[in-house]
C-alpha positions as CSV (number, residue, x, y, z in Angstrom):
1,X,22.2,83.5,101.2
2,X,21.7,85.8,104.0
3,X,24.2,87.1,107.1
4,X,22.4,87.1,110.3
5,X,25.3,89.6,111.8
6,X,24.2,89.9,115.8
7,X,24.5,85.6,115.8
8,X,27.1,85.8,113.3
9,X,25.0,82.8,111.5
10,X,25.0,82.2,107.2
11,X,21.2,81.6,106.0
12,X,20.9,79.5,102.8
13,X,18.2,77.7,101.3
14,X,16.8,75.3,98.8
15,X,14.0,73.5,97.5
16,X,13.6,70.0,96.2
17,X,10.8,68.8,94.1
18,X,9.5,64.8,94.5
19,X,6.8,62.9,95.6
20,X,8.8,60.7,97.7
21,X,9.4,62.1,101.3
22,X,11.7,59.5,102.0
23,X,13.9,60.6,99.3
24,X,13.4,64.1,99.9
25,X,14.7,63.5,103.9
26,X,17.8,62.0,102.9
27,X,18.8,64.5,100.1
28,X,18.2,67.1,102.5
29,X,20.4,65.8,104.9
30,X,23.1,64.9,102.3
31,X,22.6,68.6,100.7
32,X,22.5,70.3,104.5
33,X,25.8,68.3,104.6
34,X,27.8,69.6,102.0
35,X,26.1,73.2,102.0
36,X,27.5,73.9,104.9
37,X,30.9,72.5,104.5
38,X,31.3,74.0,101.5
39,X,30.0,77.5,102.8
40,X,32.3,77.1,105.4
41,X,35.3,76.8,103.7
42,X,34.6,79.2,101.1
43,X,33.9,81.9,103.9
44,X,37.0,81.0,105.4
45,X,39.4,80.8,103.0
46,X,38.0,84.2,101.0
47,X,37.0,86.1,104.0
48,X,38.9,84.7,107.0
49,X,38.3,88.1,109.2
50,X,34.5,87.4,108.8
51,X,32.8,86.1,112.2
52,X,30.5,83.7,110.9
53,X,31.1,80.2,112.1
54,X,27.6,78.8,112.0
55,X,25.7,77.8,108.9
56,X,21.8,77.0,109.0
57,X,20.1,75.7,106.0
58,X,16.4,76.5,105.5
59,X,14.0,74.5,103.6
């Protein structure tokens, strides 16, 4: 995870191994999904004076 502080942006990333690229577009969505929500409120709750209100995930 990395803070991006001048566009007060999260980073995260992950990697998925498959052959099937169908598969692999739908996990990512569903994984993009919950990241961020889960980031999110994380962030919020424990650090509520931090700016960052965006979260990007990065494959």
């Amino acid at each position: 995870m990395r803070f991006h502080e001048p566009r007060e942006e999260v980073y995260f990333s992950y990697a998925l191994d498959s052959e099937d690229e169908h598969g692999i577009t739908s996990a990512e969505t569903e994984i993009a999904r919950s990241m961020c929500a889960t980031v999110r409120d994380v962030v919020l709750r424990l650090h509520p004076e931090l700016p960052y209100r965006t979260y990007v995930t990065v494959r």
